[in-house]
C-alpha positions in Angstrom: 146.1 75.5 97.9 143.8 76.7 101.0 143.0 73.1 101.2 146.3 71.7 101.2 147.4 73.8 104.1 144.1 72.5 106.2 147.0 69.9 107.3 149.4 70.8 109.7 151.9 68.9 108.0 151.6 71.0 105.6 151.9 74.2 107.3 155.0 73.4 109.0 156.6 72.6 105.8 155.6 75.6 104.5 157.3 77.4 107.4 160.3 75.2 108.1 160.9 75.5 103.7 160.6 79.2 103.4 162.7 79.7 107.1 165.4 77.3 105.3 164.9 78.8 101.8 165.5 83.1 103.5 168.3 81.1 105.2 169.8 80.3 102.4 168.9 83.2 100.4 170.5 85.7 102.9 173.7 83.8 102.7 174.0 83.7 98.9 173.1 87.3 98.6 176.2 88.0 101.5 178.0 86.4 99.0 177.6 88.3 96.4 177.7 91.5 97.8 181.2 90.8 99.3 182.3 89.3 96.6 181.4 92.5 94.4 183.1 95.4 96.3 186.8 94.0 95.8 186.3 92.0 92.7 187.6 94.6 90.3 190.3 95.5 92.3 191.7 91.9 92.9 191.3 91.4 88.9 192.9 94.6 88.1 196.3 93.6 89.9 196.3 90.3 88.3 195.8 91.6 85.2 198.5 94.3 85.4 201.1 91.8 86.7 200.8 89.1 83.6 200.3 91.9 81.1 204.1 92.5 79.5 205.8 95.9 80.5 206.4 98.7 78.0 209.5 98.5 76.3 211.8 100.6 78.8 208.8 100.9 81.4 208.8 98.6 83.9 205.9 97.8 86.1 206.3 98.6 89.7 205.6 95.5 92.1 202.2 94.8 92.7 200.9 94.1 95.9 197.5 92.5 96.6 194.8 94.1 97.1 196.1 97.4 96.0 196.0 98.8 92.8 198.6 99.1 90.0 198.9 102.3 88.1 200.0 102.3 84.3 202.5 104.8 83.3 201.5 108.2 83.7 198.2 107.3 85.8 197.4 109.2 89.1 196.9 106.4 92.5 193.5 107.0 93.3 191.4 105.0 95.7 189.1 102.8 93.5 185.4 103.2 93.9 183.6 100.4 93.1 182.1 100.0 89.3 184.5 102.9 88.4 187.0 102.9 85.6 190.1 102.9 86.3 192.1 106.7 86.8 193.0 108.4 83.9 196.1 109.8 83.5 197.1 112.6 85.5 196.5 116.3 83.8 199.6 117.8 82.8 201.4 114.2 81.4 201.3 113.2 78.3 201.5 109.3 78.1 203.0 107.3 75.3 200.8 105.7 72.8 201.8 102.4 74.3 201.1 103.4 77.4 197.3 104.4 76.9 197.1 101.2 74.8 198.3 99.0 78.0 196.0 101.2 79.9 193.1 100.7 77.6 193.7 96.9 77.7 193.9 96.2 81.5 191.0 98.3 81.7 189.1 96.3 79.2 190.0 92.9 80.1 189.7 93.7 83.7 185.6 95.4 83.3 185.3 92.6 81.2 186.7 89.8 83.8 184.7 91.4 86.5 181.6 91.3 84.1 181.8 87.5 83.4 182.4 86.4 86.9 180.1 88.6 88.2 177.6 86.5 85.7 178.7 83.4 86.3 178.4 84.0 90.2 174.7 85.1 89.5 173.7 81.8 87.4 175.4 79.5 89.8 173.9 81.2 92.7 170.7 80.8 91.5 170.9 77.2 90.1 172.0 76.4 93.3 169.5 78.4 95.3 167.0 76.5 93.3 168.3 72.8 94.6 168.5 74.4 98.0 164.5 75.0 98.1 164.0 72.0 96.5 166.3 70.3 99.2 164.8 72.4 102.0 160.6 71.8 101.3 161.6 67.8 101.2 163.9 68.0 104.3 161.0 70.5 106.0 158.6 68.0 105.2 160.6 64.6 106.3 161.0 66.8 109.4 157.3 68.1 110.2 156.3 64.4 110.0 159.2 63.5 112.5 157.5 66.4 114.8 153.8 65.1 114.2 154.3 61.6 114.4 153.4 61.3 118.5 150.2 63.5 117.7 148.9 60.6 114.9 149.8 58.5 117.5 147.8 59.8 120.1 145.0 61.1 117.5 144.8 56.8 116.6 144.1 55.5 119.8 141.6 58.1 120.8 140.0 57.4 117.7 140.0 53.4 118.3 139.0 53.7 122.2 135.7 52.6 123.3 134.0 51.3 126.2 135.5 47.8 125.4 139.2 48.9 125.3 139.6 51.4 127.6 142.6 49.1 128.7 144.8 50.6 126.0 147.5 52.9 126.5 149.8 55.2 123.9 152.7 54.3 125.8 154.8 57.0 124.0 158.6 56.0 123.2 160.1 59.5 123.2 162.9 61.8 125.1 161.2 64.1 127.8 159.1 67.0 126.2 155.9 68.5 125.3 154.7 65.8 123.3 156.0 63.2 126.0 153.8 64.7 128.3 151.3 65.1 126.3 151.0 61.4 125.8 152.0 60.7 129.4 148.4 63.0 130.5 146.6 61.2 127.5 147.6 58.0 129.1 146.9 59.2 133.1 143.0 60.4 131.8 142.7 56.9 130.6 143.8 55.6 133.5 140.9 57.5 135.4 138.3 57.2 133.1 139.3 53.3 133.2 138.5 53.6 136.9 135.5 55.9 136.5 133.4 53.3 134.1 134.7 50.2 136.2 133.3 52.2 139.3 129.7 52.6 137.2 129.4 49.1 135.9 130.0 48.0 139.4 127.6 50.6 141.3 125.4 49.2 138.6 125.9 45.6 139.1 125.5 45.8 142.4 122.6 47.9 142.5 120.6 45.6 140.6 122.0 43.1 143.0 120.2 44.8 146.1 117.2 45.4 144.3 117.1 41.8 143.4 117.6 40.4 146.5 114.5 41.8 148.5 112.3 41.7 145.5 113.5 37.5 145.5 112.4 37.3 149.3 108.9 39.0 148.7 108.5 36.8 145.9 109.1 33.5 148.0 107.2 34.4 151.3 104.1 35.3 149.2 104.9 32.1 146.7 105.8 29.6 149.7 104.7 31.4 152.7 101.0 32.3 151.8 100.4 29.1 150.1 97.4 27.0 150.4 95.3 28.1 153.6 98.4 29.3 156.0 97.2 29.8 159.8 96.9 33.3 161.2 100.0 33.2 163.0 102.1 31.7 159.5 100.6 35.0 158.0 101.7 37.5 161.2 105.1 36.1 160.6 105.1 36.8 156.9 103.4 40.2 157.2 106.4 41.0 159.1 109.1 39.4 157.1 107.7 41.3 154.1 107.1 44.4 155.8 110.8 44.1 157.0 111.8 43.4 153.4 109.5 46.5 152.2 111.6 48.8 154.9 115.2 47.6 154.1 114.0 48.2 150.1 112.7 52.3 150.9 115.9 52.6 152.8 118.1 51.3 150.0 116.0 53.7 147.5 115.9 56.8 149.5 119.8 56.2 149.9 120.4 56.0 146.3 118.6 58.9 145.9 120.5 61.0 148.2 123.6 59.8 146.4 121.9 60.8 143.2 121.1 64.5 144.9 124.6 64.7 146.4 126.1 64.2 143.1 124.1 67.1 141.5 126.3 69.5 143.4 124.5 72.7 145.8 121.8 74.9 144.4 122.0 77.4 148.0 124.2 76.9 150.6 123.8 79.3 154.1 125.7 79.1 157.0 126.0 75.8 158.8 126.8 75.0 162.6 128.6 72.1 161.9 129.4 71.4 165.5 126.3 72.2 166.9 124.7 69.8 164.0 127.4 66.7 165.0 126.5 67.5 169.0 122.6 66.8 167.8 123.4 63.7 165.9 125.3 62.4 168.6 122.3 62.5 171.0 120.6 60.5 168.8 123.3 57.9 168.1 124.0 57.4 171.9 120.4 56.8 172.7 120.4 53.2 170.1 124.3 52.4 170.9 125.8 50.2 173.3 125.9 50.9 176.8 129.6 50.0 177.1 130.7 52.4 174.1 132.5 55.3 174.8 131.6 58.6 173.2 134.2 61.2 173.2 133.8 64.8 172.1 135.5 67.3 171.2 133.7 69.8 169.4 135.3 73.6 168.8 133.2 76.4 166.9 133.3 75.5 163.3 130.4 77.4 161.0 131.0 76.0 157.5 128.6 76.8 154.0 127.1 74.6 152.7 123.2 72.6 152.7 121.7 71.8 156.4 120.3 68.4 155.3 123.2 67.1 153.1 125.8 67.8 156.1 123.3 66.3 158.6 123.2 63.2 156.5 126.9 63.1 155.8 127.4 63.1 160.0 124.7 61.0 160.9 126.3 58.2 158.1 129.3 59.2 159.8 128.1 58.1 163.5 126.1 55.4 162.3 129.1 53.8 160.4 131.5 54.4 163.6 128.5 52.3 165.5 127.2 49.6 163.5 131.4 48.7 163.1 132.6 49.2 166.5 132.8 46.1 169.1 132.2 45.6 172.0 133.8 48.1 174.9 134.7 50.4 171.7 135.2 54.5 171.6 134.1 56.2 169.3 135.8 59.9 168.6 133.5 62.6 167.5 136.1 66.2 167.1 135.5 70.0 165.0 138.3 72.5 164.5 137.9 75.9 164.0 140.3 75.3 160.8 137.2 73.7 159.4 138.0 69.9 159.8 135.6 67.3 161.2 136.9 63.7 162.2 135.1 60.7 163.5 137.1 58.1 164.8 136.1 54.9 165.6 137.4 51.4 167.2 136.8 47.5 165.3 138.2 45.2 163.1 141.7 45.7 161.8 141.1 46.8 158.7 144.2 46.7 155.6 145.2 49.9 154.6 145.2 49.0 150.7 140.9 48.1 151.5 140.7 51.5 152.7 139.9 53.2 149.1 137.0 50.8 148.2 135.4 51.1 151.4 134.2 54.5 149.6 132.6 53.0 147.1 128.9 52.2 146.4 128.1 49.0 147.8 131.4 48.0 148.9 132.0 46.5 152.4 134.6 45.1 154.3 133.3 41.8 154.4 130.4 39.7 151.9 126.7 40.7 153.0 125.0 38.6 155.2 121.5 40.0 154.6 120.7 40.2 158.1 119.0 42.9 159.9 120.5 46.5 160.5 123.3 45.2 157.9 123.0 48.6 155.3 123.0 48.7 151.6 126.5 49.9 151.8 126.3 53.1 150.9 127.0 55.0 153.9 130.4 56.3 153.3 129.8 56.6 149.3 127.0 59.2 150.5 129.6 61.1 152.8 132.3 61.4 150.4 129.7 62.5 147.6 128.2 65.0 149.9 132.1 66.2 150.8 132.6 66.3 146.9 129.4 68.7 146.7 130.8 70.7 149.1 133.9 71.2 148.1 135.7 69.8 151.4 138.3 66.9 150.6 137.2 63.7 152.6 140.1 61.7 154.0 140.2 58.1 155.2 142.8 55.8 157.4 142.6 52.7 158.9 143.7 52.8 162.7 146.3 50.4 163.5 146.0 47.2 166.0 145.0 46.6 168.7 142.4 49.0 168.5 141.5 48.7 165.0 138.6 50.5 162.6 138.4 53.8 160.8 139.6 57.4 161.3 137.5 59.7 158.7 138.7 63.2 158.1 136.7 66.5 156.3 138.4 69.6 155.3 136.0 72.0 154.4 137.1 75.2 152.5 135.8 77.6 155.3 139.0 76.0 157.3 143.0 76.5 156.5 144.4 73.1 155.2 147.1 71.9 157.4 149.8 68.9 156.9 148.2 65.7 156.6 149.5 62.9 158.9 151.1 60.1 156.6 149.2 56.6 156.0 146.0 58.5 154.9 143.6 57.8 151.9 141.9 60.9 149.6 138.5 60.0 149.0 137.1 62.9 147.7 
């Protein structure tokens, strides 16, 4: 039995049967009781009105509900599983009239009796096809209530790697188990999105470590074969120390991902304006003479890890530089509400495109392999390092003529307040 109700079908029939079956209990025993408080009473009359009067003794009218007296019987109210009144003291009926008494009384106990009986059986009998009736209809109806959750149980149990495409697609009026299924369905929906992201981060991974590995391979294969002069072997010496830099570059940037990802192990106070004013001394000594850097950098003191912030603003400048053009501005501002934005001028970019620019690897146009050109990673690391830090990273494309990228940070130090329309969560 304990192993029968391990199923949850089988528990709600158990409690939909037995709710049904006191249901239906309470109402016959209603029955019965009402029935039993005026039975005798109602008999009693009936009898007394088809019984023939005593010769010269009529029987008064009879009234239902109320009860008849024999000759030379006392009215007294009639108390339930009584015998009828007996005459009053000080009469003295007629033999015929105690024998009608005696017989009403008789055939009326004995009417009650019977009926009383018969109620009981029938009551009973049908009490019996009732919990019969009620266990198959609580069971019809617990597998009515559990049929989404078999549905849903199924298709997690058939998902894999190679499905994920899937949906329940749930077929139901709005409620619990609608949005049950409708959650089951959106977590599928992001875990879709999470092992596309990882097959393509590693796809393309493998991509960038191919590439430089190929070029090493063919300089020293093509380059350094036979007896190459001195100056064929400068040249090569620097293509592959070239190659060798771009490859440490790429792996130290993975790893900083990889770090970012593992979340903070200490955080202390960080002057995050004071760090972007820093990193923008660097970035305007290498950038174009003609760009324009403009600053606006209020107090903000945010928690968090000194290197991972100074990486996620120096990826930050960097990426407003190596995409500007030519006669740009670039827009470097703090708030004391604890957002940082860097804004930046270039290519019209589509606001659907925005989203994958966060990706690993992903660029706005194919990779040319040329010098300076980056792995790719740079805004990946930034919104990795926001995620760590528990600030929500932002993203919008600026709109023609000027063109490129407008990258927001709230950190959790600052107040959030009402994000202008058109931008992209990225964190």
């Amino acid at each position: 039995m304990r192993a029968v109700l391990h199923s949850e079908r089988a528990r709600l029939t158990v409690l939909y049967g037995s709710l049904l079956l006191l249901a239906g209990g309470g109402l016959i025993a209603l029955i019965n009781i009402l029935l039993r408080n005026g039975l005798y009473t109602r008999i009693s009359g009936a009898v007394t009105t088809t019984v023939p009067a005593i010769k010269g003794t009529p029987f008064p009218s009879v009234i239902p509900g109320e009860q008849v007296p024999v000759p030379g019987e006392t009215i007294a109210p009639r108390i339930p599983g009584a015998t009828p009144a007996s005459p009053s003291p000080g009469t003295t009926p007629g033999p015929e009239q105690l024998a009608q008494w005696q017989a009403t009384r008789n055939l009326s106990t004995a009417v009650e009796q019977a009926t009383l009986h018969e109620l009981l059986v029938v009551s009973l009998v049908a009490l019996a096809v009732f919990a019969v009736l009620s266990i198959w209809l609580a069971w019809w109806m617990a597998g009515r209530v559990l049929r989404p959750l078999g549905v849903i149980t199924e298709t997690a149990r058939r998902l894999s790697g190679a499905n994920l495409h899937e949906r329940i697609g749930l077929q139901a009026p709005p409620g619990e188990l609608k949005r049950l299924a409708d959650t089951f369905d959106g977590m599928l929906d992001r875990m879709e999105e999470l092992v596309g992201a990882q097959r393509r981060f590693a796809a393309n991974a493998a991509h960038e470590l191919r590439t430089p590995l190929a070029v090493q391979r063919a300089a020293a294969e093509i380059g350094l074969a036979g007896d190459p002069p001195p100056e064929k072997v400068a040249r090569i010496r620097s293509k592959l120390i070239e190659v060798a830099d771009s490859s440490q570059h790429l792996v130290e940037s993975l790893l900083l991902l990889a770090v970012s990802e593992e979340g903070l192990e200490a955080t202390e106070p960080v002057d995050l304006a004071g760090l972007a004013e820093a990193e923008l001394a660097g970035v305007e000594g290498t950038a174009p003479q003609d760009l324009v850097v403009v600053r606006d950098l209020a107090p903000l003191t945010v928690a968090g890890d000194r290197t991972l912030l100074g990486h996620l603003v120096r990826n930050l400048l960097a990426n407003a530089v190596r995409h500007n053009r030519a006669g740009g501005r670039l827009e470097v501002a703090t708030s004391p509400e604890g957002v940082l934005t860097v804004s930046n001028t270039g290519p019209v970019i589509e606001p659907g495109d925005v989203p994958r620019l966060l990706e690993p690897f992903r660029r706005r146009a194919e990779r040319q392999h040329t010098a300076g050109e980056g792995a790719g990673l740079g805004l990946s690391i930034v919104a990795s390092i926001a995620r760590a830090h528990g600030a929500e990273l932002t993203a919008r494309a600026n709109p023609a003529p000027g063109g490129g990228l407008m990258v927001r940070v709230w950190f959790p130090a600052g107040s959030p307040t009402a994000r202008p329309a058109g931008e992209t969560p990225g964190a």
